[in-house]
C-alpha positions, 0 to 999 in steps of 0.5 A: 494523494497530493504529496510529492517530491521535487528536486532541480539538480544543480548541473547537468548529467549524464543525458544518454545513459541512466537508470531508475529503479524503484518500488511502487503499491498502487492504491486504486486502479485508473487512478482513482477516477480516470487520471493517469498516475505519474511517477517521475516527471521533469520540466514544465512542458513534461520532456520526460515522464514515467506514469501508469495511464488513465483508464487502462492502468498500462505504464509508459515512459515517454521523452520528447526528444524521441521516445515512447513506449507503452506496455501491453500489460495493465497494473491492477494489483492493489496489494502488491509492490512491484518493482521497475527497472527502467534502464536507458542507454542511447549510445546503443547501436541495437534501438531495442536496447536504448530503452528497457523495462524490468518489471519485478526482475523480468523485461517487458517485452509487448508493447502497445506502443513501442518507439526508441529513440535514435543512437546517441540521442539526449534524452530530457532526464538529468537537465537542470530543470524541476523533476518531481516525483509522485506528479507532473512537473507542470505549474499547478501540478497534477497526475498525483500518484495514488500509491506508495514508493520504497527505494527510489534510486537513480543512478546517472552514467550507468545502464544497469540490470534489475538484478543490481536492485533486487533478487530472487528469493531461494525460499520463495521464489519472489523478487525482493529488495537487494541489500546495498550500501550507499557507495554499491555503486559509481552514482554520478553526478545526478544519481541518488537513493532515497525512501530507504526503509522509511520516508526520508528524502536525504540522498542515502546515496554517497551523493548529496542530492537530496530532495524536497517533499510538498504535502504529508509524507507519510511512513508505513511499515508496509514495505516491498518485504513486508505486505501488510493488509489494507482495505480492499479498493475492490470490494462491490460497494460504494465507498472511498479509500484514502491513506494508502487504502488504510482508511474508508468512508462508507456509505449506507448499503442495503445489500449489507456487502461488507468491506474486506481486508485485502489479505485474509488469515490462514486457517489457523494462527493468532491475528491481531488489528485496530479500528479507529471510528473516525467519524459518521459513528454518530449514528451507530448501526455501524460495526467492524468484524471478521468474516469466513471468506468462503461466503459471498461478497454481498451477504443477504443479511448482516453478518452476524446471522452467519455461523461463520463471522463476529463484529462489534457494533458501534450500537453496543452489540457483538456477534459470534457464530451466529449469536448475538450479545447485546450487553457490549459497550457502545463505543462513537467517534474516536474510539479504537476497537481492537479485535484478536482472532485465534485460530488455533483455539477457535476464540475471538475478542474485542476490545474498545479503547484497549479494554477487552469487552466480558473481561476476555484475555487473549493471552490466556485464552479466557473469556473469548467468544467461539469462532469456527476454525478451519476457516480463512476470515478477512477482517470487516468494516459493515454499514448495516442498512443504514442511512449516513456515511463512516470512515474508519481508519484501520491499522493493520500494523502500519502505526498510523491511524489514517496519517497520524501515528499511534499515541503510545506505541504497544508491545508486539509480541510477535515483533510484526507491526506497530499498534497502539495497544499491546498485542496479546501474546502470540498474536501478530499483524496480518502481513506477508511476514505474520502468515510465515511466523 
């Protein structure tokens, strides 16, 4: 959130053939209070701009001289990366084929406003004006994009199909990332890659139109091949989510609704996540864990009364099926609560600041406390009826706690993720790729 790019390019391109092409994970949907979330903007006066609309999540792209188009679809997922293609090429006699849309490989085809500009048209795109990247163009900026991006590509002269960026998987069936190299194709004058495995705004094209970022970049291993697990921005409780919803500030909740991950384990496997009590854990009723997704949303009592979850609270009391030991460190602002979940030998172990608690050892199995398998568990952040609010910043595998990275890096054993203690042998990140290892 109020992070951007911005590049003015040097000369004009190509204004009636292009295409962009690039990944995006929203955070919040409605842009987080009823502003529209803008992609790519260009010029002042906003000639040019692909966003999501403000309140009903739909995606338009919009240029002055002519065009304007408007999905019927909405964009509500918040833990997914979808892929767009938008493919222009005015020069076209058919008006349906100036302007098109791929979402995820497939073409839109409803729209809830559909207007296309007139043959050979020059469109604002490409002109030596300010383009951004992540908000409007406009003095002062606004419509930031609440959300995350991966290969973002332009490439100026050419109208080019999805399948020119991505590909279907033959294993699974969903659209992925495209390996390319950096000549795969003719850019043009104004074409450019960057956000390429990581957050670099070098142009990784064979150009060299880089860009400037304004705000904190901020790298995640969460990435359009790798979906790693968050905070779920749509859980029933009053709270707010920042840092690519890695990160939570709670308030007191009488109805004890936990917040979820927004993935969950399968039944069996080893899981691994950090916890970092960022702030408000001066009042200590407050704990993190793991719960059986098969009860419900708003639990009516603390989950710790459920045969079916664990946690380790801030006030020096864990939780296991049901039973409660209260001779567990208290732990307060700053520390970082590790929680290793095996489903195949139906043990659960936390640990502060790296050192688990009741000498438990994951790797060898000992000392764990009883988890019921054949359950699915999302992990759990819970304010217990308590006044006051709390932020923690969860890593789920990203290597950051909200925007600062981990210290000292730990073994992975599994090579999914980066923490900042070793994972235990066998254990992995909740990702899409630590659910197929």
């Amino acid at each position: 959130m109020n992070t951007y790019l911005t590049r003015t390019p040097s000369s004009t391109g190509n204004l009636r053939t292009f295409t962009i092409s690039f990944w995006v994970k929203k955070c919040l949907q409605n842009g987080g209070g009823g502003t529209s979330q803008q992609i790519i903007g260009q010029t002042n006066e906003q000639y040019f701009r692909l966003m999501f609309l403000n309140n009903t999540d739909q995606f338009r792209f919009y240029d002055q001289a002519g065009m304007s188009k408007m999905t019927t679809r909405k964009f509500r997922d918040t833990n997914a990366w979808y892929h767009f293609c938008v493919r222009i090429d005015t020069t076209q006699g058919t008006a349906a084929n100036r302007c098109r849309l791929y979402v995820n490989g497939v073409q839109e085809t409803s729209f809830s406003t559909d207007t296309n500009p007139g043959q050979n048209v020059e469109l604002h795109f490409n002109r030596q004006h300010i383009h951004s990247i992540g908000r409007s163009s406009s003095s002062g900026g606004y419509d930031y994009l609440n959300g995350s991006l991966s290969d973002f590509m332009v490439v100026d002269g050419q109208s080019l199909p999805p399948t020119s960026f991505g590909e279907t998987d033959t294993s699974t069936g969903e659209w992925r990332v495209k390996e390319l190299e950096s000549n795969a194709f003719t850019w043009g004058t104004n074409g450019f890659r960057i956000l390429k495995d990581g957050m670099t705004v070098t142009d990784q094209s064979t150009n060299s139109n880089n860009w400037s970022a304004s705000g904190s970049l901020t790298k995640t291993e969460d990435s359009p091949s790798n979906v790693f697990a968050t905070w779920n921005p749509l859980m029933p409780q009053s709270a707010t989510y920042s840092n690519g919803n890695t990160s939570v500030n709670q308030t007191a909740d009488a109805s004890y609704r936990p917040i979820y991950s927004t993935i969950a384990t399968p039944t069996t496997g080893k899981f691994y996540a950090e916890f970092k009590a960022v702030s408000g854990f001066d009042n200590i009723n407050k704990a993190v864990g793991f719960i059986d997704v098969d009860l419900p949303f708003a639990p009516t009592a603390h989950i710790e009364s459920y045969s079916t979850s664990g946690s380790y609270g801030a006030n020096g009391r864990a939780s296991y099926n049901g039973t409660a030991d209260t001779s567990v460190p208290q732990y307060t602002n700053g520390d970082i609560i590790g929680i290793a979940l095996d489903l195949d030998n139906g043990k659960s172990y936390f640990h502060k600041n790296g050192t688990y608690i009741n000498s438990g050892n994951p790797t060898t199995g000992s000392n764990g406390y009883t988890v019921t398998t054949g359950k699915s568990y999302a992990f759990v952040a819970i304010v217990i009826n308590q006044a006051g609010s709390n932020l923690w910043s969860a890593n789920f595998g990203n290597g950051y706690f909200g925007t600062t990275t981990v210290a000292s890096a730990g073994t992975n054993a599994s090579g999914n993720g980066i923490f900042e203690y070793d994972v235990p042998t066998g254990f992995t990140a909740l990702s899409t790729k630590g659910l197929n290892l």
